[in-house]
N, C-alpha and C positions, 0 to 999 in steps of 0.2 A: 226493205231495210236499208238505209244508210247510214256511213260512217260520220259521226260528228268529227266537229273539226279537232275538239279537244278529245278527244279517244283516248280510252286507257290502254296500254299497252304492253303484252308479257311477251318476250322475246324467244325462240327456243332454238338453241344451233347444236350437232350433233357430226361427231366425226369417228369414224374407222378405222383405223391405221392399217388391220389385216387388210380391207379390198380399196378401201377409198382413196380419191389422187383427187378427192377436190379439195374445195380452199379451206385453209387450217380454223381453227375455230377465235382465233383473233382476226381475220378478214371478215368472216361472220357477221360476228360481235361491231365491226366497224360498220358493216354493210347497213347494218338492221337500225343500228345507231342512228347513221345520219340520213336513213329514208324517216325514221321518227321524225327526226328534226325539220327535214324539208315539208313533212305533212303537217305539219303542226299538233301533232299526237305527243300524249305525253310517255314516255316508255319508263314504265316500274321499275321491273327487273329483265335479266336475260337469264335465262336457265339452262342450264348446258348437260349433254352427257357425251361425255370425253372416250374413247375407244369402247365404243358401242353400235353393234351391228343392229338395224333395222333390219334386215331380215333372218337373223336368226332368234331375236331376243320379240320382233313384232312389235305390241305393244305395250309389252311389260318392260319399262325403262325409268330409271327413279327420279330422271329429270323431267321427262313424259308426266309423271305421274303428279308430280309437283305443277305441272300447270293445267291438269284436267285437274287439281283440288283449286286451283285459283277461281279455272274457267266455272264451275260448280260452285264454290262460294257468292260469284256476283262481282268477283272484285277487278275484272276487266272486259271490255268492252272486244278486243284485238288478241289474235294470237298470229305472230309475227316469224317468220322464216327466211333464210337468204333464200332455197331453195323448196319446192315441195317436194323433194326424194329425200330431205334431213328429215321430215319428220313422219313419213311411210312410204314403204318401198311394194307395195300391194296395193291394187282397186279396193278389195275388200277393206283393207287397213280402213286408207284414208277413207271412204266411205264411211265407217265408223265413228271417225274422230267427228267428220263436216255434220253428220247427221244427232250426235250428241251433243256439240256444241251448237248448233242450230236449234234446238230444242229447250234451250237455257232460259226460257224466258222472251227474253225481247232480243234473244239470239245474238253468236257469237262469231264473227269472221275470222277465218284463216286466210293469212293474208300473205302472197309473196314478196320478196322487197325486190328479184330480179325478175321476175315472170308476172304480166299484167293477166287477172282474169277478178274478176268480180263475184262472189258466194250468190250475190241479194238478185241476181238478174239468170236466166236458165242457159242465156250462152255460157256465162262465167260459170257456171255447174257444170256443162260440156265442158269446156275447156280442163275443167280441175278433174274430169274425168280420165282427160285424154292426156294429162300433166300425169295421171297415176298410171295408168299405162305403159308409159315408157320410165317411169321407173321401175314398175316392177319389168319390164321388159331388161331396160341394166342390170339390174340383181340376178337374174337368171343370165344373163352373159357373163358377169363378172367369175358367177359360182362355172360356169361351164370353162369357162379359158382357166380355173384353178385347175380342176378336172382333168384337163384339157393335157396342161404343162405335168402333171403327176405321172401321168399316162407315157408321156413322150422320153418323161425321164426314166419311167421302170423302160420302155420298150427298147431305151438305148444303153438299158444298163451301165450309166452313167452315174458317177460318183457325184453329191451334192456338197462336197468340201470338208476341211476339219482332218484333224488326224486319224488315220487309219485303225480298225478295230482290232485289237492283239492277233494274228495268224495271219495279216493282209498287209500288201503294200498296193499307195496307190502308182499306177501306169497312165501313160496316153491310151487313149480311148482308139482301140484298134478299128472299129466299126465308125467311127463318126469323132463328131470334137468332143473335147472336153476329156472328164478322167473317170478311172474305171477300177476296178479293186481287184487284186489276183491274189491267190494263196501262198505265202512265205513258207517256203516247205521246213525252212529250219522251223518256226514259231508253230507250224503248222503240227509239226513232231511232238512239241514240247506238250503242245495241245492234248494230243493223243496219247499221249503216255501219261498227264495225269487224270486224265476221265480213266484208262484203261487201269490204272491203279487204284481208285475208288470202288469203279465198281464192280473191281474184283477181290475188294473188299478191304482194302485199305484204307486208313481212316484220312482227313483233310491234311492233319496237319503231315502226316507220312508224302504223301505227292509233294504239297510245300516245299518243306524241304530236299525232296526229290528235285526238283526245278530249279531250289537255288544253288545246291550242290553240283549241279550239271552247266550252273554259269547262266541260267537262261534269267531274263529281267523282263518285267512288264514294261507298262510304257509312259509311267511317270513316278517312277519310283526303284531305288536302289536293290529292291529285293521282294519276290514276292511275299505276299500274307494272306491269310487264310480268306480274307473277303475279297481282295484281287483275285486270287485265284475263281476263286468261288462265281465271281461277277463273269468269270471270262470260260469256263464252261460253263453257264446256265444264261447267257446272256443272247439275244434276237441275231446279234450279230455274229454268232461262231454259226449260227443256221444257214449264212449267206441272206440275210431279212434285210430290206433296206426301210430306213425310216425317211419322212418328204414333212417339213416343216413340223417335226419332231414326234409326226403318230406313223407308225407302223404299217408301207403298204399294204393291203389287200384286196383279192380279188373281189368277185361279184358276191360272192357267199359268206364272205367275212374271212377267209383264211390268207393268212401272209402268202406272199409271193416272194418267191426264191427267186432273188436276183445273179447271184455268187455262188462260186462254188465250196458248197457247206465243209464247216472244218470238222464236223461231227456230223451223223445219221440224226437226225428225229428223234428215235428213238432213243438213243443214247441222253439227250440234252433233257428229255424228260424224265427218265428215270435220275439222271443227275440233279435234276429241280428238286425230284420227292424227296430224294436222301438230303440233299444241300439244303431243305429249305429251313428256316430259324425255326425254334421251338417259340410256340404261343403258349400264353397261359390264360388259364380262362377269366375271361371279364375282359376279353382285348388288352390293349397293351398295357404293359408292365410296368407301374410306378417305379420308377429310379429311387434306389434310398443311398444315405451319403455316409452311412455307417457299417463297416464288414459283418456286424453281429445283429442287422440288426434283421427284420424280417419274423419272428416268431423262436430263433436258433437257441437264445437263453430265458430259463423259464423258472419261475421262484416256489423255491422248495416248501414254500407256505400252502398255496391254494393251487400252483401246476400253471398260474399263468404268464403269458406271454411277457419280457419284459421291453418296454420301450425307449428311446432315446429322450434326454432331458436333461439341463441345465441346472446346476444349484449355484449357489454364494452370489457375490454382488458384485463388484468391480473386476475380479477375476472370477468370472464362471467358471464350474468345470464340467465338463459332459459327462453324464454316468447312464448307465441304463438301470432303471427301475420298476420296482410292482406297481401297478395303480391299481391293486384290486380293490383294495378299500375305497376309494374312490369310484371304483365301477360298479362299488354296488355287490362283488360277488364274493365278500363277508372274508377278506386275509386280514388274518390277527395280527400277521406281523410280515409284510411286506421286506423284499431283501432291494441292496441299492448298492451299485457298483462301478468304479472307475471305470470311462468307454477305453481311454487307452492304455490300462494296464490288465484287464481281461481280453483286448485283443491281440497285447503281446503275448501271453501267456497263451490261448489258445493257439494263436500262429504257431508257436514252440512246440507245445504238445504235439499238433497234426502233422508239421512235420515232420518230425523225430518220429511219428509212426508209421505214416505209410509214404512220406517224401520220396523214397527212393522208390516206391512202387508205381507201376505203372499206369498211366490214366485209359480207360475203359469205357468206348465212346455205346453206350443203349442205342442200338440200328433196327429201325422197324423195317422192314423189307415190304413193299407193294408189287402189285400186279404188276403186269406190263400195261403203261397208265398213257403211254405217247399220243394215239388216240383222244381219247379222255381227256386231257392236258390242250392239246390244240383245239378243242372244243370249245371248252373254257375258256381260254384266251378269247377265241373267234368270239364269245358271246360276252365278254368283259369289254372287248375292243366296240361290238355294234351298241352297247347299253352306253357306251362314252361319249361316242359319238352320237346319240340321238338326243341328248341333253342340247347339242348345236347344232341340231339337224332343222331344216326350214321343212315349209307344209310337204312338197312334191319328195322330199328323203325321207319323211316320216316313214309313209307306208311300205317303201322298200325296205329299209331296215327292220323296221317290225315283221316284216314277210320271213325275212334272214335270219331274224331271232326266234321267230317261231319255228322251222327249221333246224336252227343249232339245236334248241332247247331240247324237243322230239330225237333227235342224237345224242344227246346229252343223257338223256333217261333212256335211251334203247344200251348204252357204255353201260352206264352205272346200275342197270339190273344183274349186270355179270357179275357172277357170286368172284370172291379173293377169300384169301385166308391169310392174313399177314403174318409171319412169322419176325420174332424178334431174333438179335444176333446182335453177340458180345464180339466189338472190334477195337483189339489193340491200337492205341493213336501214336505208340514207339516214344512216347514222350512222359516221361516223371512227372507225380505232381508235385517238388520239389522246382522244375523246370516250367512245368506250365503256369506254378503259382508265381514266378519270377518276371514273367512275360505280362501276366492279367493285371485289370485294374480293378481297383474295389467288387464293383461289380462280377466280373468272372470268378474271383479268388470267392467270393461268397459261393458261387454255384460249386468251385471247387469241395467246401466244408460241406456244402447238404447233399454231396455225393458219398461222402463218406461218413458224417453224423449223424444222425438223427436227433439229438437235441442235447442241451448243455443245462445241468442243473445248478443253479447258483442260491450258497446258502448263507447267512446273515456274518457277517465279519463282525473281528474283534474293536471293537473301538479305541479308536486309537493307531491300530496298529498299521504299520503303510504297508506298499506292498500286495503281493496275491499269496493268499495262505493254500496251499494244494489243496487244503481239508476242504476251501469254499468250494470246489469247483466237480463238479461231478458231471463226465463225459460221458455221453450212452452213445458208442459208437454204432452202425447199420449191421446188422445180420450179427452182433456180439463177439465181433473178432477179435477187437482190443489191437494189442502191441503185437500178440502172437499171430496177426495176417499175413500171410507171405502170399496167397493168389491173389494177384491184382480184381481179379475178376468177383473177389470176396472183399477188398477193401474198401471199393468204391465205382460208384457208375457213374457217368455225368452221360447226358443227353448228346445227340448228335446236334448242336447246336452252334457250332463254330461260325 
C-alpha cells in the first residue's frame, strides 16, 4: 500500500499535564500542520485530547474515539501524530489501533511527522513495533519515579508545603532538607479537651464554646464553629496521615501511614467520626427548600394534606402555602390557603414563647468500638478510587488488596453491637440556637418539637393570623406546660 500524493488526513495530538514534559499541544498542531503541507496531503482536521493520560485511560479517549469513527467511516486515508507515544503508550495498544485501521478496506496508515517508519513495508512494522516499546517502557518509568518521589518523601517525613494542620507547626527538617510538622502542645491541648468532652458525652456545641471561651482560634477564622471543630477532630490530619499530590499516603495493604505524631489515638478519631457524622436521610441527599414551613409541617384541615408552597395575584405575587388536594385527585371539598410570611411569624412566636428558653436535646446513638471497622473502610474506599486510574500491572494488586480488606471487613462486621440511644444536653436554648441557624436548621429545630400544624380556612377578608386558624400538635402532647427539655423537643446529633 501507498500513500497518494493527495491523502486525506486526520491529525491527532494528545498531552498530560500530571506526567508529560513534551511539547504542548500547539507545537503538535504546528508540527503535524506543516509536514501535511510539505507532503502535499491534504489535512481535515486535528483532534485533540488536552490532559489525558494514555496510560491510565488506554484506549478509551473521546478525541481517540472521534478519529477511529473517521478512520471507520472511510473518510481518510492518514492518521497523523507528532509522536507515536501521543497516541499509545502500550505494544498491545498500538497493536490494536495499526491492526484495525489496516483492516479498513484499502487500509489505513498511521503515520509519524517526527519518527520515519513506513505501516505498508515489514521493516516499518518493526520499527513501529520497537517505537511501542519504548513508550510503554516511559510509562512505566514515568509511573515508577511518581512512586519513587512519594516514597522518599513519606521515608523523610517531610512536609509537602501549605499551612500547617490545626495542632502542628511546621520546623526545619531535623533528619534531612526541607520541612517537617511537630505537635503545638498549646493547639495540641485544645485538641484533646474537645474530643475528651464529646466523648464523654458532651454535646458539639458544649466543646465549641468550650475552645472559644479558653481564647483558642482555628486557623482561618475568628472563632470556632461547630464544622471547624468537627473538621479538626475527624480529620486525616490530627492521625499524623500525610497526603502526596492530594490522596492519602498508604502502605502496601491500603492503610495510611502515620507520618507524625498523632494528636489523637485511632480510636478516639473514630469513634468521634460516628457520633460527629451528619444525619442522612433516606433517598440520599436532602433537597434544600427555601421556605421555614415548608416540608409537610402545615396540613389542611379538609383532607389531612400536605400543604405546599405557591404564588397567587399578578404583578405583585404573594407566597402562600396551599391545599392542592383537589387537584391531586384526593377529593378536598375545600382546600385551606395561607400567607407564607404571616403563618411563619406567627409560628416562630408561638414555639418560642413555648419551649425558647428550654433546652435543646442533641438524639446520640452510641456504637461499638468501630476504629477497626472504620480504617477498613477507608482502606477499601481509598483502593476502589484509585483503581478507577490504576493501569494494567496496579490493577491486579489492588484487586488482591481489596479482596483482603473486603474479607476483614465482613470478619468486623459479623460482630454482634447493640446500640444504645442517649439523651445529651447541647447547654444551648432553642431560643439561642434558633438565633444562630439559617432557614434550613430553624426548620429541623420546629420538627424536633412539632409534629405538625393544622391550618383552617380563614375569614375573608380579614388580614392578619386569626389564633382560631391555627392548630399546633405539639410532640409527645406537652404543649406550653413542658418544662423537661428532654419532653420538649429532640433534634438529631447533626451539627
Amino acid at each position: 500500500m501507498t500513500i497518494a500524493s493527495r491523502a486525506r488526513v486526520i491529525g491527532y495530538v494528545r498531552i498530560s499535564k500530571a506526567t508529560d514534559e513534551s511539547t504542548s499541544i500547539e507545537r503538535q498542531r504546528e508540527i503535524i500542520t506543516a509536514t501535511c503541507r510539505a507532503r502535499g496531503w491534504a489535512l481535515a482536521e486535528i483532534v485533540e485530547d488536552a490532559d489525558v493520560s494514555a496510560t491510565k485511560t488506554r484506549l478509551d479517549r473521546p478525541g481517540l474515539d472521534r478519529v477511529r469513527d473517521a478512520v471507520r467511516a472511510g473518510q481518510v486515508d492518514v492518521v497523523m501524530v507528532w509522536r507515536i507515544d501521543r497516541i499509545a503508550r502500550s505494544v498491545s495498544d498500538l497493536a490494536s489501533l495499526t491492526d484495525e485501521w489496516a483492516n479498513t478496506g484499502k487500509g489505513v496508515s498511521l503515520v509519524s511527522a517526527t519518527e520515519p517508519f513506513d505501516m505498508t513495508t515489514s521493516t516499518g512494522r518493526m520499527l513501529l513495533q520497537l517505537l511501542g516499546v519504548f513508550a510503554e517502557f516511559e510509562a512505566a518509568t514515568i509511573r515508577d519515579r511518581v512512586r519513587s518521589a512519594r516514597a522518599a518523601v513519606v521515608k523523610a517525613g517531610r512536609y509537602p508545603g501549605g499551612a500547617a494542620p490545626y495542632g502542628y507547626r511546621v520546623v526545619d527538617n531535623r533528619d534531612g532538607p526541607g520541612k517537617m510538622l511537630e505537635v503545638d502542645p498549646v493547639e495540641a491541648a485544645y485538641v484533646r479537651k474537645a474530643a475528651d468532652m464529646i466523648l464523654g458525652g458532651s454535646s458539639t456545641y458544649a466543646a465549641t464554646a468550650a475552645l472559644n471561651a479558653a481564647g483558642s482560634k482555628p486557623r482561618k477564622a475568628a472563632a470556632w464553629s461547630l464544622t471547624s471543630l468537627r473538621i479538626v477532630l475527624t480529620q486525616d490530619a490530627t492521625l499524623g496521615y500525610m497526603t502526596h499530590h492530594k490522596k492519602l499516603v498508604r502502605d502496601d495493604n491500603g492503610f495510611p501511614v502515620q507520618v507524625w505524631e498523632p494528636l489523637l489515638p485511632l480510636e478516639d478519631v473514630e469513634r468521634l467520626r460516628a457520633l460527629l457524622k451528619p444525619t442522612k436521610t433516606p433517598g440520599g441527599e436532602r433537597k434544600r427548600r427555601t421556605r421555614l414551613l415548608s416540608g409537610g409541617l402545615l396540613r389542611c384541615v379538609t383532607c389531612g394534606g400536605s400543604l405546599r408552597v405557591n404564588q397567587t395575584g399578578g404583578t405583585k405575587p404573594t407566597v402562600r402555602y396551599g391545599c392542592f388536594g383537589k387537584s391531586d385527585g384526593n377529593g378536598c371539598e375545600r382546600g385551606v390557603s395561607i400567607v407564607a410570611d404571616r403563618i411563619e411569624e406567627h409560628v416562630e412566636a408561638e414555639f418560642l414563647s413555648t419551649v425558647g428558653g428550654l433546652e435543646v436535646v442533641e438524639v446520640r446513638e452510641t456504637v461499638r468500638e468501630v476504629a477497626n471497622l472504620a480504617a477498613v473502610e477507608s482502606a477499601i474506599k481509598a483502593a476502589t478510587a484509585e483503581l478507577a486510574d490504576a493501569d494494567e500491572d496496579e490493577e491486579d494488586e489492588l484487586m488482591s488488596h481489596l479482596r483482603t480488606l473486603k474479607a476483614r471487613r465482613r470478619e468486623l462486621a459479623a460482630q454482634p453491637s447493640e446500640p444504645v440511644v442517649k439523651l445529651i444536653p447541647t447547654g444551648q436554648t432553642f431560643q439561642e440556637a434558633w438565633d444562630e441557624r439559617d432557614t434550613d436548621g430553624r426548620r429541623a429545630l420546629l420538627g424536633s418539637a412539632l409534629d405538625h400544624i393544622v391550618i383552617r380556612p380563614g375569614v375573608r377578608g380579614r388580614r392578619g393570623i386569626d389564633a382560631g386558624r391555627v392548630d399546633i400538635h405539639w410532640r409527645n402532647d406537652h404543649g406550653r406546660d413542658a418544662a423537661d427539655p428532654r419532653e420538649a423537643g429532640r433534634t438529631p446529633s447533626n451539627d
